[in-house]
MARMAR-800157 format. One record per residue (C-alpha): x, y, z. Coordinates in pm, 1 decimal. Example, Ala and Ser with C-alpha at 12.3 -4.5 7.8 and 13.67 -1.06 7.14 Angstrom:
> px/py/pz
> 1230.0/-450.0/780.0
> 1367.0/-106.0/714.0
% end
This chain:
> px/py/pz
> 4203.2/14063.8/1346.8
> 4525.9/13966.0/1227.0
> 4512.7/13573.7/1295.7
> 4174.0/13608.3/1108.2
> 4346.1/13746.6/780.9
> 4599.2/13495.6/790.2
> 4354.9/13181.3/817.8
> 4236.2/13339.2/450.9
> 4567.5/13204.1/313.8
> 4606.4/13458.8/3.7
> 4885.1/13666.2/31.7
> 4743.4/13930.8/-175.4
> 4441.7/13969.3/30.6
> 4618.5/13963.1/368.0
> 4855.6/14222.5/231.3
> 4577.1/14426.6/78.0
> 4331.8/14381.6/397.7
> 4637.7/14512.1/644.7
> 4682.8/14800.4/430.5
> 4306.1/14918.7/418.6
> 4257.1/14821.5/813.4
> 4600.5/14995.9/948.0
> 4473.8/15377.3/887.9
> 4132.8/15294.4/1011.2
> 4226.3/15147.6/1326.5
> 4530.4/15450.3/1383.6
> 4184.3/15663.9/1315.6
> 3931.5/15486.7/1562.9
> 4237.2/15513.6/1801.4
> 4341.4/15836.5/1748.3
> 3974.6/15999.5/1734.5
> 3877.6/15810.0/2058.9
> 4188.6/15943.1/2286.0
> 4171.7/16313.8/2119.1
> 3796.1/16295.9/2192.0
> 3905.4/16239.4/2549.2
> 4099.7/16504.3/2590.4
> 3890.4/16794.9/2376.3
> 3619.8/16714.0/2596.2
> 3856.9/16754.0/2946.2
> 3966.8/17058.8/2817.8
> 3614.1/17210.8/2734.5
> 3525.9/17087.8/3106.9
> 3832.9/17230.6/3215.6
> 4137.6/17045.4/3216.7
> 4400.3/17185.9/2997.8
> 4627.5/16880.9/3074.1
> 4603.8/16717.8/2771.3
> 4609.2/17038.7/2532.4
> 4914.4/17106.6/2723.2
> 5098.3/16767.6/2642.7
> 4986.8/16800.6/2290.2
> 4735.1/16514.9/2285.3
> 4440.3/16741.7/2100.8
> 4495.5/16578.3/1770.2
> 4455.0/16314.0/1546.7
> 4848.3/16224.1/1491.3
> 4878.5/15889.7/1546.9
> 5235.1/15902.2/1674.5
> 5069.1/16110.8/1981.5
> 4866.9/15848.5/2108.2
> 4948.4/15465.4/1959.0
> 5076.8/15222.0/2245.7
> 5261.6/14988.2/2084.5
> 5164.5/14689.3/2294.9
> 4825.3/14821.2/2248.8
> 4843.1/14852.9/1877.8
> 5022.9/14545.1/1824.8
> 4744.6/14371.6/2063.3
> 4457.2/14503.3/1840.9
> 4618.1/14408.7/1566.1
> 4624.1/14016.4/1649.8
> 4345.2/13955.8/1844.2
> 4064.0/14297.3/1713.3
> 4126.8/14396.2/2151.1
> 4360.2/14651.8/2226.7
> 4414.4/14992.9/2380.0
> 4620.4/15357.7/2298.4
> 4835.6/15546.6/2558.0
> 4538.4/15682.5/2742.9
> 4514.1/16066.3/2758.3
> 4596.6/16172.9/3102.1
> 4310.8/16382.9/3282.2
> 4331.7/16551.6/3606.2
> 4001.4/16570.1/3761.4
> 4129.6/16815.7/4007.5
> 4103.3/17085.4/3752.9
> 3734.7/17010.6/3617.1
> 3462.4/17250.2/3721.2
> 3248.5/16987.8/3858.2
> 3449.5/16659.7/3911.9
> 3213.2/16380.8/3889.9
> 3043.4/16522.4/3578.1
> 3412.0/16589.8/3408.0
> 3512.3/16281.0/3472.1
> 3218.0/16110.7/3333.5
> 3158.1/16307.1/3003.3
> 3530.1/16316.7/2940.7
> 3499.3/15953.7/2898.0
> 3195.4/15905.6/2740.0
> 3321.7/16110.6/2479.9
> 3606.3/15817.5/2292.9
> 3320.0/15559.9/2294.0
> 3106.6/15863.7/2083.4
> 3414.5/15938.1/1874.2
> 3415.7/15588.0/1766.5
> 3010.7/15576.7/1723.3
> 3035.7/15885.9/1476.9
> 3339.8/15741.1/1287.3
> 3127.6/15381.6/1300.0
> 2785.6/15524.6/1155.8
> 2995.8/15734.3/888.4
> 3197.9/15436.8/781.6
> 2911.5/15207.6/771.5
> 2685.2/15452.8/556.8
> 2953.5/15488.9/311.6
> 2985.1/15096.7/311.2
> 2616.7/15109.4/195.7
> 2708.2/15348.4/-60.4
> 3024.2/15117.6/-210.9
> 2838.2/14829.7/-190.5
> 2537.2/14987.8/-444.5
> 2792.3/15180.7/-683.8
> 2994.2/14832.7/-702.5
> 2653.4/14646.6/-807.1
> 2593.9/14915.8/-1039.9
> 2905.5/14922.9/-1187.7
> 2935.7/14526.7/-1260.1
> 2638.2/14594.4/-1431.6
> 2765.7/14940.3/-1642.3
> 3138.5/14975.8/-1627.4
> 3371.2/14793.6/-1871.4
> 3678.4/14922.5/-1618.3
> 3750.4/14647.1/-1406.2
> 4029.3/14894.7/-1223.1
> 3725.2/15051.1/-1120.6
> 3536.6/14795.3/-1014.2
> 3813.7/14682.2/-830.7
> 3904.3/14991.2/-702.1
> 3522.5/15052.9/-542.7
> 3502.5/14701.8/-401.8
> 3851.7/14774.4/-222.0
> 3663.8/15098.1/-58.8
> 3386.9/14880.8/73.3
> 3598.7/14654.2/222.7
> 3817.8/14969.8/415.2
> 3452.1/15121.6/497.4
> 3332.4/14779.9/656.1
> 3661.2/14757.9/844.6
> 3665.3/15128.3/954.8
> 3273.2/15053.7/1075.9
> 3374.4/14691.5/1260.1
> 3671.6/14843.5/1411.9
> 3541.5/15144.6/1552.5
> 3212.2/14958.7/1706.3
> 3453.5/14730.1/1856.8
> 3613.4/14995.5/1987.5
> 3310.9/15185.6/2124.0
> 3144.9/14858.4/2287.2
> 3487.0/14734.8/2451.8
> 3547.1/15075.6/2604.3
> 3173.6/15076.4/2731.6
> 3188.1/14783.9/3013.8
> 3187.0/14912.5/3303.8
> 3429.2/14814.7/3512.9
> 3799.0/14985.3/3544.3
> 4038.6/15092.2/3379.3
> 3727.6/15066.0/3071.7
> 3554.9/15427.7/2959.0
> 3279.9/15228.6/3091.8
> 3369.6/15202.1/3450.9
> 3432.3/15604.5/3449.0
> 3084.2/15678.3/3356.8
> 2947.3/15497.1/3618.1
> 3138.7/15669.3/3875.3
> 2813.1/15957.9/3828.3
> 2613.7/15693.1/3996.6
> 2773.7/15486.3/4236.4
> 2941.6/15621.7/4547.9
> 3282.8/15766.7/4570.6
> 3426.8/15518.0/4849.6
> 3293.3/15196.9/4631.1
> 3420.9/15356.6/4300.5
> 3777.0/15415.4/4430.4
> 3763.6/15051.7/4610.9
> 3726.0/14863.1/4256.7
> 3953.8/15120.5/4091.4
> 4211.9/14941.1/4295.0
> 4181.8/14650.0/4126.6
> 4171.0/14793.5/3790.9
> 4491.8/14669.4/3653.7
> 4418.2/14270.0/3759.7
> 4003.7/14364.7/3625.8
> 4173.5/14482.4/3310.2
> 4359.9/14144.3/3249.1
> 4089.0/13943.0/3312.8
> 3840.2/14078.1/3120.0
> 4106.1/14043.5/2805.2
> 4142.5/13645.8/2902.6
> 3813.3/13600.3/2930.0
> 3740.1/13791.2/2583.1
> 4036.6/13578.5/2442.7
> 3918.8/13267.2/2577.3
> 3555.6/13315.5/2415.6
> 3745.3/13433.2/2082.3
> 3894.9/13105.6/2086.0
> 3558.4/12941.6/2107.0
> 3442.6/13143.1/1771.7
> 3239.6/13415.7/1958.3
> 3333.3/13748.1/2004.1
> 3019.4/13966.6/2203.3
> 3119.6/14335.2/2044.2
> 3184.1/14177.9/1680.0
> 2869.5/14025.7/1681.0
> 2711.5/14409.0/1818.6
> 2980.3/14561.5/1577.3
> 2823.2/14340.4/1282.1
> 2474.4/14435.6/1379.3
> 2502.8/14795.4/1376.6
> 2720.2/14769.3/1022.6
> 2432.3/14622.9/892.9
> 2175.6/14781.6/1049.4
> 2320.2/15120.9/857.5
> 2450.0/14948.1/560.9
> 2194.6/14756.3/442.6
> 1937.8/15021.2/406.1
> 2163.8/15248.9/229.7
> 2284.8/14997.9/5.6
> 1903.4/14849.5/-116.6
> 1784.5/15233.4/-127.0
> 2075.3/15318.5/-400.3
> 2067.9/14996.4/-537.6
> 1694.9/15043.4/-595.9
> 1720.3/15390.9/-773.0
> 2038.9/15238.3/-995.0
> 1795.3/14958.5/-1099.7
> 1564.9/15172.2/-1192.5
> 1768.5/15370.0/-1416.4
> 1878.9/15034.3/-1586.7
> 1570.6/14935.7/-1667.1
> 1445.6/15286.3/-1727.1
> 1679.8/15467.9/-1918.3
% end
C-alpha cells in the first residue's frame, strides 16, 4: 500500500492518498474485530463486551505491528478480539459464525464504499461538464479516490481473512466441517502457517501479483461500474435534454 504510493513520486498525492486511506483502513479494521465480538456476544460470550472491544474506536483494537504491516505491504492484522468458546451455547457453531462475521463486516463496508465510488465517479463527469468550481471538482474526485480505497481495502481484508487455514477467519469456519482432533492438530501450527502464508503473499507481491487485489479490483468494479454508467447515463441525458 504504502511502497505503492511512494513509487508515484508526488508528494502531494502521497500525502493526500495517506490521509484519505488511514480512516478507511482504522474502519475496515475496526468494523471487522467489533463484528467479531457483537456476534460472540449474541452467541453468548460476553468476553469481549466485557473488555470493551464492542466498538468502532480504533484505539481498542489497532496492533501496531499490524497496522504498520498493512500500511506497507496492503497485509496486516488488528489485536484480535479474544473469544472464549467455552461460554457459547453451541461451540462449534459460535465459533464459526463469530468469525465469519469480520470477513461480512468488511463485505458490507466493501459493497457500500464501492457503490458510492460509482456515485463520485458520475457526479465528477457531470460536474467537469457543469460546474465552473474547480474546488468542487476537486473536492468530488478526492471522495472517489477515499471510496475506491475504502472498497480495495476492505475486500482485501475480507478475502485475506477467508483462507482457511489458522490463525485466518478462514480456518475457524472450517472447524464446522472437519473433525475436532484434525482441527486442533493444524491449530498448532498456526503461528509458523501464519508466517508463511505472509512470505509467500510477499514474495508474489514482489512479482507484481497480488490474488485478493486482483478479487478486491473485481468486485470494485463489478459494483462501481454499473452505478457509475447508470448515473452517468441519466446526467447525459439531462445535458442534452434540458
Amino acid at each position: 500500500m504504502l511502497l505503492s504510493l511512494l513509487s508515484s513520486g508526488d508528494p502531494k498525492t502521497i500525502i493526500v492518498s495517506l490521509l484519505l486511506t488511514l480512516p478507511m483502513m482504522m474502519l475496515a479494521l475496526s468494523a471487522h474485530e467489533a463484528a467479531h465480538g457483537w456476534v460472540a456476544y449474541k452467541c453468548g460470550d460476553n468476553t469481549a463486551y466485557l473488555m470493551g472491544r464492542l466498538t468502532l474506536n480504533p484505539a481498542k483494537h489497532l496492533d501496531p505491528i499490524g497496522f504498520l504491516a498493512m500500511m506497507v505491504f496492503g497485509y496486516g492484522w488488528a489485536n484480535p478480539v479474544p473469544i472464549n468458546t467455552r461460554n457459547f451455547r453451541n461451540p462449534r457453531r459460535g465459533m464459526a459464525l463469530s468469525a465469519a462475521a469480520g470477513p461480512a463486516a468488511n463485505l458490507i463496508l466493501g459493497v457500500i464504499c464501492a457503490a458510492l465510488f460509482g456515485v463520485c465517479l458520475a457526479v465528477y463527469a457531470y460536474l467537469t461538464f457543469t460546474s465552473e468550481s474547480l474546488f468542487l471538482i476537486n473536492c468530488v474526485y478526492w471522495l472517489a479516490i477515499m471510496f475506491d480505497y475504502g472498497a480495495m481495502i476492505n475486500f482485501v481484508f475480507m478475502t485475506f481473512n477467508l483462507i482457511p487455514v489458522p490463525p485466518f477467519d478462514g480456518s475457524r469456519i472450517a472447524f464446522v466441517f472437519l473433525p475436532p482432533k484434525y482441527y486442533f492438530g493444524i491449530m498448532k501450527y498456526e503461528r509458523q502457517i501464519m508466517f508463511g502464508v505472509l512470505i509467500a503473499l510477499l514474495a508474489l507481491s514482489r512479482l507484481g501479483f497480488s490474488p485478493f487485489e486482483w478479487v478486491a479490483n473485481q468486485l470494485t468494479g463489478m459494483i462501481s461500474s454499473p452505478i457509475a454508467n447508470g448515473l452517468w447515463g441519466v446526467f447525459r441525458d439531462n445535458l442534452l435534454h434540458p
